[in-house]
TORROZA-414631 format. One line per field, with one value per residue (C-alpha): residue number from 0; residue in three letters; x, y, z. Coordinates in pm, whole numbers. Each point is the difference from the previous one (the first is absolute). Layout:
<drentors>
seq NUM:...
type ALA:...
xx X:...
yy Y:...
zz Z:...
</drentors>
This chain:
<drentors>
seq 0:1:2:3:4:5:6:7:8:9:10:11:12:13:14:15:16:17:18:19:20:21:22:23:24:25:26:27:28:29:30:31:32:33:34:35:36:37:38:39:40:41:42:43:44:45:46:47:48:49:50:51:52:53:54:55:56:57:58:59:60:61:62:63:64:65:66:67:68:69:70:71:72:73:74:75:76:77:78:79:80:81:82:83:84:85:86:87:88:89:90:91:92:93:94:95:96:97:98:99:100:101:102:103:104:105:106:107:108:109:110:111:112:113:114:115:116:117:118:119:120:121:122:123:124:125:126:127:128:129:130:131:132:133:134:135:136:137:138:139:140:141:142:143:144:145:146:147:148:149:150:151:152:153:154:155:156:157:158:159:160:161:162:163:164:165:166:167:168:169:170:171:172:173:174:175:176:177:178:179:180:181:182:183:184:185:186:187:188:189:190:191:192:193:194:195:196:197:198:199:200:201:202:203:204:205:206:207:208:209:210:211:212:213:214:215:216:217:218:219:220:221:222:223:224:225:226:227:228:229:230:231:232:233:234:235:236:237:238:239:240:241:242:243:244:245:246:247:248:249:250:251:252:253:254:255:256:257:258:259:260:261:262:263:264:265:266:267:268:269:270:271:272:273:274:275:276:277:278:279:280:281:282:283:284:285:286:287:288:289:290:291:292:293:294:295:296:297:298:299:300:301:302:303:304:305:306:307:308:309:310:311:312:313:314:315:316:317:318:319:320:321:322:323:324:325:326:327:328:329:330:331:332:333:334:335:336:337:338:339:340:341:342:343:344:345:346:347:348:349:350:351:352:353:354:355:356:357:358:359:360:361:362:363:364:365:366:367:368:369:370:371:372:373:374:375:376:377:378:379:380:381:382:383:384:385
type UNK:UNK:UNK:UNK:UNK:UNK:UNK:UNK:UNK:UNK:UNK:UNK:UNK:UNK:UNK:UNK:UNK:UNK:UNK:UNK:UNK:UNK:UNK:UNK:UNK:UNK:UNK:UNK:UNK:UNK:UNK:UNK:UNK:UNK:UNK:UNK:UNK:UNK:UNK:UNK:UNK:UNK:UNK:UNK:UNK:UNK:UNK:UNK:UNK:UNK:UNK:UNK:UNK:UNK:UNK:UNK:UNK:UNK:UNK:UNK:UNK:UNK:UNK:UNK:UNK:UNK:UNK:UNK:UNK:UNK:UNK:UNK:UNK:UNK:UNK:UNK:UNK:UNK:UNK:UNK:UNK:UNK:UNK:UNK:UNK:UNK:UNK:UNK:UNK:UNK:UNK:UNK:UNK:UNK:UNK:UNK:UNK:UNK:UNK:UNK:UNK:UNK:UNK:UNK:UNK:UNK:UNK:UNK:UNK:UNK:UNK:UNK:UNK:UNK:UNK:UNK:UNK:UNK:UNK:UNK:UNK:UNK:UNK:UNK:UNK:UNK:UNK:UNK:UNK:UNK:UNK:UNK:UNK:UNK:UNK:UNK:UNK:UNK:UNK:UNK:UNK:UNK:UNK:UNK:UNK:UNK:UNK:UNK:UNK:UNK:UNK:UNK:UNK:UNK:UNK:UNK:UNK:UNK:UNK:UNK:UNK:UNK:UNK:UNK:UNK:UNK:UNK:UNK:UNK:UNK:UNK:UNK:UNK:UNK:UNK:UNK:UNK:UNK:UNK:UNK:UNK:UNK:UNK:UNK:UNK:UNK:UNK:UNK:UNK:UNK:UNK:UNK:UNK:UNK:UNK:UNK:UNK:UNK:UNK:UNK:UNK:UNK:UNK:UNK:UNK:UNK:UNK:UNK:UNK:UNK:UNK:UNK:UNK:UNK:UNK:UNK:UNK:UNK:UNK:UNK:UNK:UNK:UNK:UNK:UNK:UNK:UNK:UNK:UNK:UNK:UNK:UNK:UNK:UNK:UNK:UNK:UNK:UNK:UNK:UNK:UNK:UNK:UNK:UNK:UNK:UNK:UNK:UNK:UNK:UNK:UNK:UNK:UNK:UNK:UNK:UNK:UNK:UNK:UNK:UNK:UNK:UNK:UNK:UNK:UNK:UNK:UNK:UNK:UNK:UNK:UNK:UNK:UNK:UNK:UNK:UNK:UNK:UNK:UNK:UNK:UNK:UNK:UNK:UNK:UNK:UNK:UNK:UNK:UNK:UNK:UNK:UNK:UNK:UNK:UNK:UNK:UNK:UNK:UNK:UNK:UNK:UNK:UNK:UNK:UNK:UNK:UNK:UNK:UNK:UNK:UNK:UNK:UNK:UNK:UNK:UNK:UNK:UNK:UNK:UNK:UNK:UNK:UNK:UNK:UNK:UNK:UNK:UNK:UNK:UNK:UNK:UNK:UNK:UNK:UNK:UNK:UNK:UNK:UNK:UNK:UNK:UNK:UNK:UNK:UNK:UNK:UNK:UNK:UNK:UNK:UNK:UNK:UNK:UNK:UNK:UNK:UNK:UNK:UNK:UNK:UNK:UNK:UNK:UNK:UNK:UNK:UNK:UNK:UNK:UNK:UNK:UNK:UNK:UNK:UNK:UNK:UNK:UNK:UNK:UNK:UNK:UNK:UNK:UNK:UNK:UNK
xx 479:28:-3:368:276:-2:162:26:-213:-56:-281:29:-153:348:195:-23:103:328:250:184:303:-79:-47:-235:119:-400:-111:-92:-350:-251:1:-218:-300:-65:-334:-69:-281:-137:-324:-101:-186:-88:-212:-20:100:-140:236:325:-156:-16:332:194:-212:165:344:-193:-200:360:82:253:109:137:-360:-194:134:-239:-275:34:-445:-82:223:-224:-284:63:211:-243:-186:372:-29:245:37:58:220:228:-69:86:368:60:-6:197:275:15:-22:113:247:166:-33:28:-307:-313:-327:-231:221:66:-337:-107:254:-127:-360:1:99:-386:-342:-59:-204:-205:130:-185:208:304:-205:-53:351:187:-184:137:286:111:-135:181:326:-66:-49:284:245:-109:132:350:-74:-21:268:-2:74:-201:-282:144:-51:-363:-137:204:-257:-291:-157:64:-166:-307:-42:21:-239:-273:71:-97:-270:-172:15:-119:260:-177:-309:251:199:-295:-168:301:329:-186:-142:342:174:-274:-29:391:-43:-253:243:255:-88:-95:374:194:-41:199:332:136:217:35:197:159:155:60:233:189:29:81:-254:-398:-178:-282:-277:-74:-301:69:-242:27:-216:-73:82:-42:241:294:181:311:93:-93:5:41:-179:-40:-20:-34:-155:37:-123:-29:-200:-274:208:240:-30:-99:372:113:-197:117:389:-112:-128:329:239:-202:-3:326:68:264:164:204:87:289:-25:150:229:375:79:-248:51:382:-99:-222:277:207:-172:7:347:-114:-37:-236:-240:19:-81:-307:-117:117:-113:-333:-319:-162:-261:-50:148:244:210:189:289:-199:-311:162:135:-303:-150:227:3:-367:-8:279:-204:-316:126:51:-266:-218:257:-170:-332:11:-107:332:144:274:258:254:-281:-130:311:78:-347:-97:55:260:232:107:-76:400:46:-318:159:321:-187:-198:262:222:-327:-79:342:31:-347:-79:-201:162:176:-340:178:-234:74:169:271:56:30:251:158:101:49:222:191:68:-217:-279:187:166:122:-216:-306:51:215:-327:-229:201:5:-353:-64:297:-266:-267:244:175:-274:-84
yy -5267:-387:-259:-19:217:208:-122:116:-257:-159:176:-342:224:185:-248:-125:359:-42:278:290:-80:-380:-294:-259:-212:-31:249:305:13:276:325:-40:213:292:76:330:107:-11:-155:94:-147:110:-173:-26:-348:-98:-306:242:257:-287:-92:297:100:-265:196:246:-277:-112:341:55:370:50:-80:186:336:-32:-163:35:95:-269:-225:179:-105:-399:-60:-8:-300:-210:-332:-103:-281:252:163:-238:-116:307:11:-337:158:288:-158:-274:239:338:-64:-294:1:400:-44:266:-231:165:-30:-336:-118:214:-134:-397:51:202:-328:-90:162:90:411:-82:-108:-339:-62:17:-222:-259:-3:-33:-283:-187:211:-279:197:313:-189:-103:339:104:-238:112:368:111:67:-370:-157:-334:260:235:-230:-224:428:36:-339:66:321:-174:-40:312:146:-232:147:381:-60:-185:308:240:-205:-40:420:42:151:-56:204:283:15:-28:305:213:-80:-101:325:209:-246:45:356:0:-227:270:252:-107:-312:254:142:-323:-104:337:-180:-296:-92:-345:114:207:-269:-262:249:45:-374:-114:-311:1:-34:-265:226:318:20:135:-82:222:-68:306:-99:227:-205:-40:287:43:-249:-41:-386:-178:-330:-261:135:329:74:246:137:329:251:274:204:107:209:-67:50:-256:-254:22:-10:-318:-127:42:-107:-313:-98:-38:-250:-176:244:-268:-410:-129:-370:-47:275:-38:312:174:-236:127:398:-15:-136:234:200:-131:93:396:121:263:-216:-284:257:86:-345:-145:259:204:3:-423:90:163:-300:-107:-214:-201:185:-114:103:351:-26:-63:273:240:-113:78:343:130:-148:149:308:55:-130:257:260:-45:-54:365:-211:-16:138:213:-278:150:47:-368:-196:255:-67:-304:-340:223:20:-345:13:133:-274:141:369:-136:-198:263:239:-222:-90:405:48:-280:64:-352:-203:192:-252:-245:-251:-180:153:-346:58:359:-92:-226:219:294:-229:-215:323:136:323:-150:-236:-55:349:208:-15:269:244:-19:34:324:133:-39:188:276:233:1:57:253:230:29
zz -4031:30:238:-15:-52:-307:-264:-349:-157:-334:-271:-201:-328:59:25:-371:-86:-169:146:-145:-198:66:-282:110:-321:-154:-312:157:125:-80:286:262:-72:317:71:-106:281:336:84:363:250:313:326:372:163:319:25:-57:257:251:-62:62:288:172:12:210:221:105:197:-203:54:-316:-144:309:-124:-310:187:354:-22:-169:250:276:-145:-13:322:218:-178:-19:138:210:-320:-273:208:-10:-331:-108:188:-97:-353:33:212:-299:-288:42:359:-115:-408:-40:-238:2:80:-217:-315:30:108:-281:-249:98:-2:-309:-189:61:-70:354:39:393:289:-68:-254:209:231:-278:-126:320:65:-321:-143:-286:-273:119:38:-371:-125:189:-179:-331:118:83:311:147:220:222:312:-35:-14:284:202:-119:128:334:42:-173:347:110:-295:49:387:-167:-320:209:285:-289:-78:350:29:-344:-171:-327:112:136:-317:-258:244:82:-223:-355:-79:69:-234:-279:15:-6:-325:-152:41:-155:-265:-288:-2:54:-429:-45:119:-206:258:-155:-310:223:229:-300:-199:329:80:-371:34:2:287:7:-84:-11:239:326:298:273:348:141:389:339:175:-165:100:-40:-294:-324:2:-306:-109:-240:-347:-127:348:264:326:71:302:-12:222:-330:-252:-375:-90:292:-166:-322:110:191:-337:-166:302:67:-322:-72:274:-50:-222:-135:62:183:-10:-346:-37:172:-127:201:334:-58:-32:281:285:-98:144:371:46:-21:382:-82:-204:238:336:-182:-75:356:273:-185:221:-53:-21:-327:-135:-289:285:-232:-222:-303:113:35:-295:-200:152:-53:-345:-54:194:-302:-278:145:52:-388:-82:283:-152:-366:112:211:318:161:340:-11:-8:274:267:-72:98:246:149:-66:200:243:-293:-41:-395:-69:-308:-116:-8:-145:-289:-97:-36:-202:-208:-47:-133:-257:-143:103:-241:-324:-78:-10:296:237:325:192:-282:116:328:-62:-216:233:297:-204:-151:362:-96:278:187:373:144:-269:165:229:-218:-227:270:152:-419:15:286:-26:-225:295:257:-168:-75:386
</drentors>
C-alpha cells in the first residue's frame, strides 16, 4: 500500500526489457540471467510491530476483531493527545485516501534502517533521508509525500505516547518471545521453497535479488504488506504454509510495468466498460483495500500467478474456496485469469506474463463481458456437484 492511490508503477530494471515480438533496433543483447535459488531470511521488527499496531490504536472495528484484547489493554493509558492524534490519522489515511495505515506507514519507513520505536522517533524528526530513499524506489510520488508530512505530527503525539508507557519494555517482555519462537519453528523449512525462481519464470524478468527478508510481526493481521525490496511482512498467527504463499505473492509486486507500455494502458481500460468487473472493484468492503481499479487489478493479477505457483509447490488452497472466501469475493478477475491461464498452459510458450495479459484481453478471450461467463465456468463444477 502507498501513500497514494495504487498505481501500477515502474520496476525501472523492467523497463529496459525489450518486449515480445518487438525490435528495439540495437544487436540483440544477451538473456537476462534468473536467479536460480532462494536465500531466506527471517527476523522480528519492533519498528514494523509499532506500525501496524496503530491500525488497531485507531478503534478501527475492522482491526478490533483481531485485537480487540490487546486494544483493552492500552486504552485506558490513551491520552486525550494520542487520541486524537490517532483520528487525525485515520480520518486522513484510511477515511479520506482508502489507504490501510500500517501498509503505508510500513511501505515509507521501510525505505530507512529503522527496527525500535526510537528510530521512528529519530526519523520523524528529520525525514530528508527517507524522502531520498524513497525517490530512488518506485514507490515515491510528490502526493503521497505531501499525505505523510500532513500526519507527521500526528505520528509524533502516538510514537512519544508509546514511548512514555513503555511500549518497548512491553514488547521486548511480552510480544518478542512469541515472534522468536514462531521464527524457530518455522526458519529450518523455509530454504525448502525456492520461491524466487518460482516467481521469476512466472513474471518473465528477474527480480532484484533473490533474498527474501521476512519480519515475523504479531500485529499485522490481516495483510501481508509488502515493502521495499525483496521484503515482506508477515504474522505469527499463520501457518508455515501462509507464510510461504505471502513470500511468493509479495514478491511479485508489481507483476508487470505500465508506464512505458501503451499497449498495456490500452488492455487494461478495456476493461472498465465490463459491469461485473467494475461492481467488484467499485462497491467491495474499503477496507481490505485495492480502492483504485489498478490497484485491484494488480492484485488480482498476483493472486492467479500465486496460485500456480502454491499449486506446484503443494502449499496451495483449494483454488474455488479461496476466491469464494477470501476478501468477500471481490477477487472475480482473479478467478477469470486463472482459468484462462489453466487452459492455455500459460508460460509454454516462454512469454513474460504482461504480454499474455495483453494478449487474451486484446483477442477478446479475457476482455469486457467475459469476465463473468468465466467466472460462472469456473464455478459451474462446484455448484454442480452439490
Amino acid at each position: 500500500m502507498l501513500f497514494r492511490s495504487w498505481t501500477l508503477t515502474l520496476l525501472l530494471a523492467l523497463a529496459a526489457l525489450p518486449r515480445s515480438g518487438q525490435s528495439t533496433g540495437e544487436p540483440a543483447e544477451q538473456p537476462v540471467k534468473m536467479h536460480q535459488t532462494t536465500e531466506w531470511n527471517i527476523r522480528p521488527s519492533q519498528a514494523f510491530d509499532v506500525l501496524c499496531l496503530l491500525n488497531t490504536l485507531t478503534v478501527d472495528s475492522f482491526y478490533l476483531g483481531y485485537y480487540d484484547s490487546d486494544y483493552r489493554k492500552f486504552a485506558p493509558k490513551l491520552t486525550p493527545e494520542a487520541k486524537a492524534a490517532l483520528a487525525n490519522l485515520k480520518r486522513k489515511v484510511k477515511d479520506e485516501k482508502g489507504q490501510i495505515i500500517s501498509a503505508s506507514l510500513c511501505l515509507y519507513f521501510s525505505a530507512t534502517d529503522d527496527s525500535t520505536l526510537d528510530d521512528l522517533i529519530a526519523t520523524l524528526a528529520e525525514t530528508s533521508q527517507m524522502q531520498n530513499n524513497l525517490k530512488k524506489t518506485p514507490y515515491y510520488d510528490d502526493g503521497g509525500w505531501a499525505l505523510f508530512e500532513s500526519v507527521r505530527a500526528d505520528l509524533g503525539v502516538v510514537f512519544h505516547f508509546l514511548k512514555d508507557i513503555h511500549f518497548e519494555d512491553y514488547w521486548r517482555d511480552s510480544i518478542l518471545p512469541i515472534e522468536n519462537a514462531k521464527i524457530d519453528s518455522i526458519k529450518n523449512d523455509l530454504p525448502k521453497y525456492n520461491v524466487i525462481a518460482e516467481v521469476e519464470t512466472l513474471l518473465g524478468f528477474p527480480l532484484s535479488s533473490n533474498k527474501i527478508t521476512v519480519y515475523m510481526l504479531y500485529y499485522s493481521q490481516p495483510h501481508g504488506i509488502k515493502i521495499t525490496g525483496t521484503r515482506f511482512l508477515t504474522d505469527v498467527a499463520w501457518p508455515f504454509r501462509i507464510v510461504v504463499r505471502n513470500a511468493a505473492h509479495e514478491m511479485m509486486h508489481p507483476p508487470f510495468v505500465l508506464g512505458t507500455d501503451p499497449r498495456l494502458v490500452a488492455a487494461l481500460n478495456q476493461l472498465k466498460t465490463d459491469d461485473f468487473l467494475m461492481d467488484k472493484a467499485v462497491h467491495h468492503n474499503p477496507a481490505f483495500g485495492y480502492n483504485s481499479l489498478d490497484g485491484f487489478m494488480e492484485e488480482d493479477c498476483v493472486q492467479a500467478l500465486e496460485q500456480l505457483i502454491n499449486e506446484k509447490l503443494k502449499i496451495d488452497r483449494e483454488a474455488h474456496l479461496r476466491w469464494k472466501e477470501s476478501d468477500d469475493g471481490m477477487h472475480v478477475f482473479a478467478v477469470a485469469l486463472y482459468e484462462v491461464m489453466k487452459k492455455e498452459r500459460f508460460n509454454d510458450k516462454q512469454e513474460t506474463f504482461q504480454d499474455f495479459v495483453i494478449r487474451y484481453i486484446r483477442s477478446g478471450e479475457l476482455g469486457p463481458g467475459k469476465i463473468k461467463p468465466l467466472y460462472e465456468a469456473f464455478y459451474a463444477p462446484v455448484l454442480k456437484g452439490k
